[in-house]
C-alpha positions in Angstrom: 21.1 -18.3 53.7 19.4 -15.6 55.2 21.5 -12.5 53.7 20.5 -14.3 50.7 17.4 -14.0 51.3 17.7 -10.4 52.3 19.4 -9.6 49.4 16.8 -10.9 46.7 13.9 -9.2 49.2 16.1 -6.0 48.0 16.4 -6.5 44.7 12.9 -7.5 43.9 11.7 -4.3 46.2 14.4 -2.2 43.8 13.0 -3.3 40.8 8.9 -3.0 42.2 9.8 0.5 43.8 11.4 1.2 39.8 8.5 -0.1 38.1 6.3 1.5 40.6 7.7 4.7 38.9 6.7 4.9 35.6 4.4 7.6 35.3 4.0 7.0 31.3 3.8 3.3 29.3 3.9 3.7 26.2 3.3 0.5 23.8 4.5 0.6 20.6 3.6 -2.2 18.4 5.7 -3.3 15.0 2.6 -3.5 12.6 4.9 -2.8 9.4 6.5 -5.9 7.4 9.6 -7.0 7.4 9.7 -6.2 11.4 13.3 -7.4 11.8 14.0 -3.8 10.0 12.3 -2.1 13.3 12.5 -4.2 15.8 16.2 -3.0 16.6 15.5 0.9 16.0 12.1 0.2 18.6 14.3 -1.6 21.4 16.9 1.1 20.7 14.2 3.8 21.3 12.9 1.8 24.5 16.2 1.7 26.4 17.0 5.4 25.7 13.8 6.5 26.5 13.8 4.6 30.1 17.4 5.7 30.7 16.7 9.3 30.0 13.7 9.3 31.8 15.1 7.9 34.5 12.2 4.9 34.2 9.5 7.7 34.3 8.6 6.0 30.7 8.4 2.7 30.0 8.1 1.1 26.7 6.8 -2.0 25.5 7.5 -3.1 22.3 5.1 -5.7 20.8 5.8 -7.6 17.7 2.7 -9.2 16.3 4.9 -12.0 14.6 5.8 -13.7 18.0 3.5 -12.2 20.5 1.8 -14.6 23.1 -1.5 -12.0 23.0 -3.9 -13.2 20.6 -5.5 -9.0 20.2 -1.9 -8.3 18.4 -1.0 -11.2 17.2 -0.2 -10.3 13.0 -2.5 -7.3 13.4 -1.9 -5.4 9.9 -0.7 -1.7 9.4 -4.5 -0.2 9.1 -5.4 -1.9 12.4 -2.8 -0.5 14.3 -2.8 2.7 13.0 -6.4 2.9 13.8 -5.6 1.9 17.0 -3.1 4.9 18.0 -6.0 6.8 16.6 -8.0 5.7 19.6 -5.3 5.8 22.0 -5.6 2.1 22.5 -2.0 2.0 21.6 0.5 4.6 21.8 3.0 4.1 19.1 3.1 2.0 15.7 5.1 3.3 12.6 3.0 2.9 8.9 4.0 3.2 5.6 3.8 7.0 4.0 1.8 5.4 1.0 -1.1 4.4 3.7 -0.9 8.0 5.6 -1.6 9.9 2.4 -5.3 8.4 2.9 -5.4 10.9 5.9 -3.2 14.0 4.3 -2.6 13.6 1.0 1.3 15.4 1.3 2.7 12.5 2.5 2.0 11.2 -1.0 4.7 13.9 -2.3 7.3 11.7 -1.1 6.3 8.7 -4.2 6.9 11.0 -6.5 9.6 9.6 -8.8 13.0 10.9 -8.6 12.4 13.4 -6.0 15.5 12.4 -4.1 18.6 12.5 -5.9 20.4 10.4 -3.2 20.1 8.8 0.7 22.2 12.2 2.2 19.0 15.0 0.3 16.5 12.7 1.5 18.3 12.7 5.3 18.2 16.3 4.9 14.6 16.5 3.9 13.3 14.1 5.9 14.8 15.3 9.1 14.7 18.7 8.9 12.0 21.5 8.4 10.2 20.2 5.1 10.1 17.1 6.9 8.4 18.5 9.9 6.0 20.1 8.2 4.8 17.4 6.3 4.5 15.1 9.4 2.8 18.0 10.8 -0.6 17.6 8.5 -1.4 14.0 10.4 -2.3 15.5 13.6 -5.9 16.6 11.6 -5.5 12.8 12.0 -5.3 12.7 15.8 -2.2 11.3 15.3 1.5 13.2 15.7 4.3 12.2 13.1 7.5 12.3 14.6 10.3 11.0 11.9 10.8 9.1 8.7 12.2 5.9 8.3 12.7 3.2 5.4 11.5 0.0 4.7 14.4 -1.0 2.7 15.3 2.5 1.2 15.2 2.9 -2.3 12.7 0.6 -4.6 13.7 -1.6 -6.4 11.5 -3.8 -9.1 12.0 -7.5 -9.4 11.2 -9.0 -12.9 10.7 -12.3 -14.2 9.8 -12.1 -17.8 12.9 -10.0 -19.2 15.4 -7.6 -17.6 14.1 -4.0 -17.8 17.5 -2.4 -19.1 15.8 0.6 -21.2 12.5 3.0 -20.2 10.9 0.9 -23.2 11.1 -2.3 -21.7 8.3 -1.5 -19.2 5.9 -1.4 -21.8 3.2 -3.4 -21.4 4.3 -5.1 -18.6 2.5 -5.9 -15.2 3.7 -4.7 -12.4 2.3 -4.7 -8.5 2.3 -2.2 -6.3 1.6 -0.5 -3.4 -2.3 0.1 -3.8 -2.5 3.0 -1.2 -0.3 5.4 -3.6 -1.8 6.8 -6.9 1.4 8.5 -7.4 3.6 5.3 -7.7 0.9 3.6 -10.2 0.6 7.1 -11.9 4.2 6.8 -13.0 4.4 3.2 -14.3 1.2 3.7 -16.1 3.9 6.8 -18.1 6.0 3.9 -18.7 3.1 2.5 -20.7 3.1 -0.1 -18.1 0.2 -2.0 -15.9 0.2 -1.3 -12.3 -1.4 -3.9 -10.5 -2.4 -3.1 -6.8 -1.7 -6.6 -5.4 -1.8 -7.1 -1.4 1.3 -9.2 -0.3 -0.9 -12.2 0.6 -1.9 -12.3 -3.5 2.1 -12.3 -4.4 2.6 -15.3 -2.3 1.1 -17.1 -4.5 2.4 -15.9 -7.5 -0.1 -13.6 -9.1 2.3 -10.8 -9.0 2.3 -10.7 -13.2 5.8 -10.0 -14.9 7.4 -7.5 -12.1 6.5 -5.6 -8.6 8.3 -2.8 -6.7 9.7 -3.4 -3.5 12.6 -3.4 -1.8 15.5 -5.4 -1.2 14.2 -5.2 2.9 11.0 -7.0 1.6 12.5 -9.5 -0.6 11.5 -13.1 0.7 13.0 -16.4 -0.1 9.1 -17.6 -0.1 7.7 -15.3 -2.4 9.9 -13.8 -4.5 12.6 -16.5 -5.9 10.3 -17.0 -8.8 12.1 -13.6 -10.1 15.1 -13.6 -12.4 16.3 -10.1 -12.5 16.8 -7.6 -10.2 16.3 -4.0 -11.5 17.8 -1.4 -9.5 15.6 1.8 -11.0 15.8 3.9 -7.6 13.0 6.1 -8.7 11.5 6.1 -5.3 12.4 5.7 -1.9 10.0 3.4 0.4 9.2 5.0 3.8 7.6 4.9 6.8 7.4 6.9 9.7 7.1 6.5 13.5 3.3 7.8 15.0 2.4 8.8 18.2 -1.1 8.7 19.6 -1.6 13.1 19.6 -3.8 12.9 22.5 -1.2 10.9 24.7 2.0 12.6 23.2 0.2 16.1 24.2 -0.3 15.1 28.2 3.1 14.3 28.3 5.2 17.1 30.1 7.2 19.5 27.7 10.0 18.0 28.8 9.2 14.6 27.8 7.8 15.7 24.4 11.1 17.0 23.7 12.4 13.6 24.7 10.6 12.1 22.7 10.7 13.5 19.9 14.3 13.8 19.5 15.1 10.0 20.3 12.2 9.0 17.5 14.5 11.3 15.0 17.7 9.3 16.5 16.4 5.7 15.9 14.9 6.6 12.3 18.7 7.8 11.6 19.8 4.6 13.1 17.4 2.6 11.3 17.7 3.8 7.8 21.2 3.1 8.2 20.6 0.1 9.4 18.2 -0.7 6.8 21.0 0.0 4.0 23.2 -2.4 5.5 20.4 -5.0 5.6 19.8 -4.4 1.7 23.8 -5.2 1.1 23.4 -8.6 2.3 20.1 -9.2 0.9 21.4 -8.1 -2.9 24.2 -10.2 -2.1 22.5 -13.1 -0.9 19.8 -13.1 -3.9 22.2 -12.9 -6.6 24.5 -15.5 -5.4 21.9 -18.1 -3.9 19.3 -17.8 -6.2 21.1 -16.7 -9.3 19.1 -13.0 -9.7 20.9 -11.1 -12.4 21.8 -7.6 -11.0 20.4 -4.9 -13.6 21.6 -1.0 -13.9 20.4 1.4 -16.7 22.3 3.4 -18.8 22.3 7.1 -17.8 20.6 8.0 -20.9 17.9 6.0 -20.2 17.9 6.8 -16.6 17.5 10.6 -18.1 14.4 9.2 -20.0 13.0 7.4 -16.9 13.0 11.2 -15.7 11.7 12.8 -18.2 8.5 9.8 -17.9 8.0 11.4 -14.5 7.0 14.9 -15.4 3.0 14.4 -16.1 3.1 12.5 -12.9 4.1 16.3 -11.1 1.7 17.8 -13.3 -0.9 15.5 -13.2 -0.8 15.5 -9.1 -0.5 19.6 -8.5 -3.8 20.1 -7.9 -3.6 18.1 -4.8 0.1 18.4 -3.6 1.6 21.5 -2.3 3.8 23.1 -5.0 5.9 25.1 -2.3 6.9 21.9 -0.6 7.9 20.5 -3.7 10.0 22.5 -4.7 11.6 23.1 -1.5 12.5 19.3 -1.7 14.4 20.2 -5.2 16.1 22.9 -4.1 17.3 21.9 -1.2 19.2 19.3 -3.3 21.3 22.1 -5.2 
């Protein structure tokens, strides 16, 4: 009984003389719907980060679905952000569309067709270009320090008629993401309707004939009211992990490096991850709630293209040429 004893009086002094050696918490809250998509990548970044530290980091990872504190509790991505702003949290991850509000490059990445597949957009994302456009939020207080997806490629949902030709988008109404002129820019092209419609307003059904999304986002809830799934894969949907500047800047060179190279590692592991989960959710749509699968013809993916060229023009007096067209070389 009493080396019992002993024994848990040296465990619990183990793990108090551990904890007693953090020298940095970090808490890193999932403010960004669906948060199953991050909650793996964050635990993943939390466990190397301790390891690698040897516990001189700790991270908490708080996801305002379940969370016991009432302060977090389904706190929304402009909240949180806002919050890492302050330095009242450390770490959040928000949608690019939202970030162009504070530099207005991040909105290069809705431009349509800009990626031609998942492996350019790795290699943009990740490398230089990528730094350098993550690089325009510190203005922001704020440091970028990788891309992720929420789900990847958009897709838009329909539930009038299947969108098989460019044509077929014309005059329909379609919600999306009000933070991005760039995405309603192009649909408006199609001679469609953008409607900026907050996900509360297409729970109830108000979403008109179609939305973008992606397959990530899809919910049983909202969405089975749609009949066709149209796979247009004119943009891709990202995010990206933040860091409060201020905090990120105290921390010892060392640790900056850390951190920033295991943000880049989970964003690799969660985009992957993030494909994967849009397998299963295609697959589970179309054979659960009967969504017909739809895929254009090349030549009228060619004139969903040639749609997108007064959305470049229309936006280069606001987005930086150079970067641009480093993206579209750097898919040769």
């Amino acid at each position: 009984m009493i080396k019992t004893i002993i024994s848990l009086l040296v465990v619990l002094f183990s793990v108090s003389t551990f904890a007693a050696e953090a020298k940095y918490k970090i808490k890193w809250i999932l403010a960004h719907e669906p948060a199953r998509v991050f909650l793996k990548a964050a635990n993943e970044f939390s466990e190397k980060i301790k390891s690698k530290s040897n516990g001189e980091i700790i991270v908490e990872v708080v996801n305002p679905e379940n969370t016991q504190d009432e302060k977090y509790k389904n706190m929304d991505v402009k909240t949180a952000f806002e919050l890492v702003q302050k330095g009242e949290l450390q770490m959040s991850q928000t949608y690019t569309t939202y970030l162009g509000n504070y530099d207005k490059q991040m909105w290069i990445l809705d431009l349509p067709f800009l990626f031609k597949n998942h492996d350019h957009a790795s290699k943009v994302l990740d490398g230089k270009i990528g730094k350098k456009i993550l690089a325009g939020l510190s203005a922001a207080d704020v440091q970028g320090l990788a891309f992720t997806y929420s789900g990847g490629y958009r897709i838009i949902p329909s539930q009038s008629k299947p969108l098989n030709t460019a044509a077929d988008f014309e005059g329909q109404k379609i919600a999306v993401t009000a933070d991005s002129p760039v995405a309603q820019s192009y649909l408006k092209e199609l001679k469609a309707e953008p409607v900026p419609v907050s996900d509360a307003t297409l729970s109830d059904g108000k979403m008109g004939d179609a939305f973008e999304t992606t397959y990530a986002r899809l919910s049983d809830k909202k969405h089975t009211q749609m009949k066709y799934l149209n796979e247009t894969e004119h943009t891709l949907f990202l995010t990206s992990i933040l860091i409060n500047k201020k905090f990120f800047d105290s921390l010892p060179k060392k640790y900056q490096k850390l951190v920033s190279e295991t943000a880049l590692e989970v964003a690799r592991f969660e985009r992957a991850e993030s494909l994967k989960d849009n397998e299963k959710t295609k697959e589970r749509f179309i054979n659960e709630f009967d969504l017909k699968l739809v895929n254009m013809k090349p030549q009228e993916v060619e004139k969903m293209k040639k749609a997108a060229q007064p959305v470049y023009e229309k936006f280069s007096k606001i987005l930086d040429a150079q970067i641009i067209a480093e993206i579209k070389n750097s898919g040769n």
